[in-house]
KOLMI-396869 format. One record per residue (C-alpha): residue in one letter; x negated, y negated, z. Coordinates in steps of 0.1 Angstrom, whole numbers, plus 5000, padded with zeros to 4 digits. Layout:
   aa     xx     yy     zz
    A      X      Y      Z
...
end
This chain:
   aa     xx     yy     zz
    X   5081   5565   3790
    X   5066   5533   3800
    X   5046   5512   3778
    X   5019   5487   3787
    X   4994   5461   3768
    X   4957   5479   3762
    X   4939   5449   3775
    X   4940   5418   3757
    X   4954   5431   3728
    X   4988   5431   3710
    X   4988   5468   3712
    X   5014   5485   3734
    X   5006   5522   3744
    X   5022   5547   3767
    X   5013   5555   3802
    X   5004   5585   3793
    X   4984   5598   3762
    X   4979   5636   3751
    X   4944   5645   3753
    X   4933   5668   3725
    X   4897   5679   3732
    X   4918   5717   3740
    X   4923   5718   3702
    X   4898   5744   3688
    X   4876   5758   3713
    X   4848   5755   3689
    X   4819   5763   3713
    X   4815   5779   3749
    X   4817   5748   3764
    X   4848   5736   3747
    X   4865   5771   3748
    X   4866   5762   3787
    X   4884   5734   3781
    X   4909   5755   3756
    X   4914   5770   3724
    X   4950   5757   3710
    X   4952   5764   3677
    X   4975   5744   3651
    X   5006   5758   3655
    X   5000   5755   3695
    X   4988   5715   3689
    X   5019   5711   3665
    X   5041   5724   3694
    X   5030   5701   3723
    X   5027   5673   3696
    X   5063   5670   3691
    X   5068   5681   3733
    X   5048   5643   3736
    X   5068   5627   3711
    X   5100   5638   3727
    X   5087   5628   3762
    X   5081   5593   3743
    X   5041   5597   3744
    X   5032   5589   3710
    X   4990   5579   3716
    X   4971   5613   3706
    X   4928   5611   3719
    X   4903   5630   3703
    X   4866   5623   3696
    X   4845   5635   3665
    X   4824   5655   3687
    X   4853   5677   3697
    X   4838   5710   3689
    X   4823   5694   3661
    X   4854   5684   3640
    X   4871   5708   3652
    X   4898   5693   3671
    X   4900   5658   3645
    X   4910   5687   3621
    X   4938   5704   3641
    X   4952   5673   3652
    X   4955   5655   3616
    X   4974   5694   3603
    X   4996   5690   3640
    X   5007   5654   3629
    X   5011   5656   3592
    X   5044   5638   3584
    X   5048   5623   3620
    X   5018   5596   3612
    X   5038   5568   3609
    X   5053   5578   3644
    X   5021   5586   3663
    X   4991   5561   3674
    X   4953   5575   3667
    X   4919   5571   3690
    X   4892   5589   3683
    X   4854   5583   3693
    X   4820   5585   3681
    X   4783   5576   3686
    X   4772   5613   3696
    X   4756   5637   3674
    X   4773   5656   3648
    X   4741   5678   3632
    X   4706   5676   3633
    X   4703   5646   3613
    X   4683   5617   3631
    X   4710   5595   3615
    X   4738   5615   3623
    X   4740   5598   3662
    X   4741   5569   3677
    X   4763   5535   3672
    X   4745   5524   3641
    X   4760   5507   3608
    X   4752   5537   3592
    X   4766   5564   3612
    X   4797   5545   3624
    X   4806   5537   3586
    X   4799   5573   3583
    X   4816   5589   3610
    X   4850   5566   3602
    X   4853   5579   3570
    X   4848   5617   3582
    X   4868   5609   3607
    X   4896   5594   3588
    X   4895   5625   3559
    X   4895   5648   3591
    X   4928   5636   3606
    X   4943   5628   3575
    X   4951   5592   3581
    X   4940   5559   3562
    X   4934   5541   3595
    X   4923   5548   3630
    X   4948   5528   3657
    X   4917   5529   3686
    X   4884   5535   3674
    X   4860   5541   3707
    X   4823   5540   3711
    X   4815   5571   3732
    X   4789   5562   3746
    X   4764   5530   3747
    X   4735   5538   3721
    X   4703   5516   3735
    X   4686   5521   3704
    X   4706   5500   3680
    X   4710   5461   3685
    X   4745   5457   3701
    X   4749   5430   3668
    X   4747   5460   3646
    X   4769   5483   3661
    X   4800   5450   3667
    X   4791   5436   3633
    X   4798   5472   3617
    X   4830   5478   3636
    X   4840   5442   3634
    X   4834   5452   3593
    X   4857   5481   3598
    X   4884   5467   3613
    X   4888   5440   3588
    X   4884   5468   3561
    X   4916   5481   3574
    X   4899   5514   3582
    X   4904   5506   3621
    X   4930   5483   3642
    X   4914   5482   3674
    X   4877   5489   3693
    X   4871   5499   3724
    X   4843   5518   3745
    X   4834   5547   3764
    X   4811   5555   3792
    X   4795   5522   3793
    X   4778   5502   3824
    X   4790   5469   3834
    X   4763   5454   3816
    X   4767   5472   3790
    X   4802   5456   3783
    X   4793   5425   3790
    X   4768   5423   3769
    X   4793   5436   3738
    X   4817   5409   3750
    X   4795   5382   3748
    X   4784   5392   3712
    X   4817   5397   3701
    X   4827   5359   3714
    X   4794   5343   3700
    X   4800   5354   3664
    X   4838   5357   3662
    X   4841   5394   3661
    X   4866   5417   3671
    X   4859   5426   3708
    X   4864   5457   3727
    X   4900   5461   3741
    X   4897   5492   3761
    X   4873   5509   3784
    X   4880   5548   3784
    X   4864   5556   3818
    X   4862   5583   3840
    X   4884   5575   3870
    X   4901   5600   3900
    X   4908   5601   3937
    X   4878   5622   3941
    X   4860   5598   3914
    X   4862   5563   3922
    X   4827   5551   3913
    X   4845   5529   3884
    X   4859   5503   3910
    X   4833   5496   3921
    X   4826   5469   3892
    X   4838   5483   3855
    X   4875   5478   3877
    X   4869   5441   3884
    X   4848   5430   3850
    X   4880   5449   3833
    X   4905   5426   3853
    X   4883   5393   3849
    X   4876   5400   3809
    X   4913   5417   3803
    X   4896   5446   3790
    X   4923   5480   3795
    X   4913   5508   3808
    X   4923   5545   3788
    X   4913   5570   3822
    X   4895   5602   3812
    X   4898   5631   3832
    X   4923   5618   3854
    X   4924   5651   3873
    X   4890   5654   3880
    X   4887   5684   3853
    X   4909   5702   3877
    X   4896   5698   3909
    X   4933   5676   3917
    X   4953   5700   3902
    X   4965   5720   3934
    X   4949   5754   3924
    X   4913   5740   3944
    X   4917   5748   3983
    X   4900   5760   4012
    X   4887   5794   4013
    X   4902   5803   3982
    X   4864   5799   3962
    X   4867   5789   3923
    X   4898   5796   3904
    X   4890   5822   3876
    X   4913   5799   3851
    X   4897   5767   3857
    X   4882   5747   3832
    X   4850   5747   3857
    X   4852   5784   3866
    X   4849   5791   3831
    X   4817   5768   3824
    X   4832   5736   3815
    X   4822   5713   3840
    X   4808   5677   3836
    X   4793   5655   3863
    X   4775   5656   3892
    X   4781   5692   3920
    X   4815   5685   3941
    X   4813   5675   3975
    X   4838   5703   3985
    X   4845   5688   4020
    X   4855   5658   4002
    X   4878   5676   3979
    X   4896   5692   4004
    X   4904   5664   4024
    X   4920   5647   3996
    X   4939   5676   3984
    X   4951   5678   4022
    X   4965   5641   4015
    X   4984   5653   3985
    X   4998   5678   4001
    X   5013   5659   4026
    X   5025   5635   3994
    X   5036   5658   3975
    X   5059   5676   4001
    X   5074   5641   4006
    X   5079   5634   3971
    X   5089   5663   3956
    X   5068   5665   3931
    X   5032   5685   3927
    X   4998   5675   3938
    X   4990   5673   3902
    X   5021   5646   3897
    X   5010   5627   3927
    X   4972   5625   3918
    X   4984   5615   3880
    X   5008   5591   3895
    X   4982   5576   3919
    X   4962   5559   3894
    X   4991   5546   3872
    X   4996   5519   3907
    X   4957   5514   3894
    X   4946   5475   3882
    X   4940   5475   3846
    X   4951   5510   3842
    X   4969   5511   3806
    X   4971   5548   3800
    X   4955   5582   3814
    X   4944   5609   3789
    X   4964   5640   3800
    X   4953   5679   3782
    X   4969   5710   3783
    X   4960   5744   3775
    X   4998   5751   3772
    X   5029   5737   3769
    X   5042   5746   3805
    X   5009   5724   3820
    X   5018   5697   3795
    X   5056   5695   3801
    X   5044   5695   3843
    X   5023   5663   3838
    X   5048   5646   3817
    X   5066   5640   3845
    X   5039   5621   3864
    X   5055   5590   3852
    X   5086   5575   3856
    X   5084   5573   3893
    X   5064   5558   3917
    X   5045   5563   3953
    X   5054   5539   3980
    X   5028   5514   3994
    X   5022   5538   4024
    X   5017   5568   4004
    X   4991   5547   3981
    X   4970   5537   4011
    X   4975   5575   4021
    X   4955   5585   3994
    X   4932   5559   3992
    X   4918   5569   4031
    X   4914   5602   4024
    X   4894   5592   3986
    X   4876   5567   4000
    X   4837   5568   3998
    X   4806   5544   4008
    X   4792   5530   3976
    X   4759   5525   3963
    X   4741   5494   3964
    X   4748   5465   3956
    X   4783   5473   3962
    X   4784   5486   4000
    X   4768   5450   4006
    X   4792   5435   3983
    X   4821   5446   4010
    X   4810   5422   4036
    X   4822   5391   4009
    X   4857   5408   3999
    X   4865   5370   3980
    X   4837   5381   3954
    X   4856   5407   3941
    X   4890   5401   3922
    X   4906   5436   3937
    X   4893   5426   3974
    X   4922   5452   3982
    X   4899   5478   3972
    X   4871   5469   3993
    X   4883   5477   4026
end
């Protein structure tokens, strides 16, 4: 398995981490997404570890606990072998306190989070989401207080705006206080929205980028085609979507591309669509899940290969969309942006 650097950081973390939001199932919208219970999570635990992938994801918000709970039972007597990053700033009850990125809920959260996965320190600890209610001092000062408690090695970030991380950076460099590392983002062929500037801040700050739903909850898995309507099994045929409706057309033609990729390489469309964003800039690691150990042991071997230049630019033609504004007039000054080869 390869290893790269998350960011600026001394941290070194495989290409691939196991996502465990499949642990549990603790609500409708979760059960879509799977229902492994611990003796399941302990099996594909050690299936990563042989593979070399030793960085588990979860988030407290995983069917409420849920899946924190499962994965600190899969990993008990392995912790000294297994990197942790879990999340929070999303509500865990009704309790107006009981959300957001505030010193008191993320000094809260930590330590439910810590007793939940049976650890005395979290190796990534992400904010899911960017809370506009809190100062951004308050939320870096607490975790910035955390990490030199020992609690937590590392901070990163979730779903934010470019302003958003700038912002946090810039706080975190005026007062001395641990910065976020990492940048979990939601990144595909069918969703490249994120180049379009969380990409180039990430190259020009060294901020790593952890890729969420690599796969586009499915729709690059192969099993998406035309004529063949929704697959019964998927995550989104059984109500666990996210994001905006698919532009089906758009779909297809991409998946057409991987075919054609995938007959040349040998390997699946899944593989290929994995393997795509590894050749990514500031790509340190893509959040794989499973439902089962068979889906698990296929993406494994998205890494340790890699497309040729021609099949890259392949896929990025058949992915490639017109961007918003600023950034469709931003392509007429390709020197303004450090991946100009993304621009095209």
């Amino acid at each position: 398995m390869e290893y790269r650097k998350l960011g600026g950081s001394g941290l070194s973390v495989p290409v691939l981490s196991f996502g465990t939001a499949t642990f549990g199932g603790g609500n409708e919208f979760f059960k879509a997404w799977g229902n492994s219970d611990v003796e399941d999570a302990r099996r594909m635990v050690n299936l990563c570890l042989d593979a070399g992938v030793n960085l588990f994801d979860t988030a407290n918000m995983y069917s409420r606990g849920l899946s924190e709970e499962i994965l600190g039972k899969a990993i008990e007597g392995l912790q000294n072998r297994v990197l942790i990053s879990t999340k929070a700033t999303f509500a865990m009850s009704d309790d107006p306190n009981d959300y957001g990125s505030s010193r008191r809920h993320l000094i809260q959260a930590c330590e439910e989070s810590l007793r939940r996965l049976k650890v005395d320190h979290i190796d990534i600890y992400h904010m899911h989401g960017f809370d506009a209610n809190t100062p951004v001092e308050e939320t870096l000062s607490a975790l910035n207080d955390l990490v030199t408690s020992g609690k937590i090695r590392y901070i990163a970030c979730s779903n934010f705006s470019g302003w958003h991380l700038m912002k946090s950076l810039s706080v975190s460099e005026r007062y001395g206080w641990s910065r976020y590392v990492a940048h979990q983002a939601h990144y595909s062929l069918l969703d490249r929205e994120f180049e379009w500037e969380l990409m180039s801040l990430g190259i020009d700050q060294n901020v790593g980028t952890i890729v969420w739903s690599p796969m586009s909850a499915g729709r690059l898995s192969g099993k998406f085609r035309r004529g063949t309507g929704m697959p019964a099994d998927s995550r989104l045929g059984q109500g666990g979507a996210e994001g905006p409706a698919t532009d089906y057309e758009h779909l297809y033609k991409i998946v057409d591309a991987l075919d054609e990729v995938a007959e040349e390489t040998g390997k699946t469309v899944a593989q290929v669509s994995l393997n795509w964003l590894l050749q990514r800039p500031t790509v340190c690691s893509l959040v794989i899940g499973a439902r089962n150990e068979e889906q698990l042991k296929q993406n494994l071997d998205a890494a340790g290969w890699n497309l040729t230049v021609e099949q890259v630019k392949k896929l990025d033609a058949a992915s490639d969309e017109y961007p918003v504004y600023p950034y469709w007039h931003q392509r007429n000054f390709p020197m303004l942006n450090i991946a100009p080869k993304l621009y095209k």
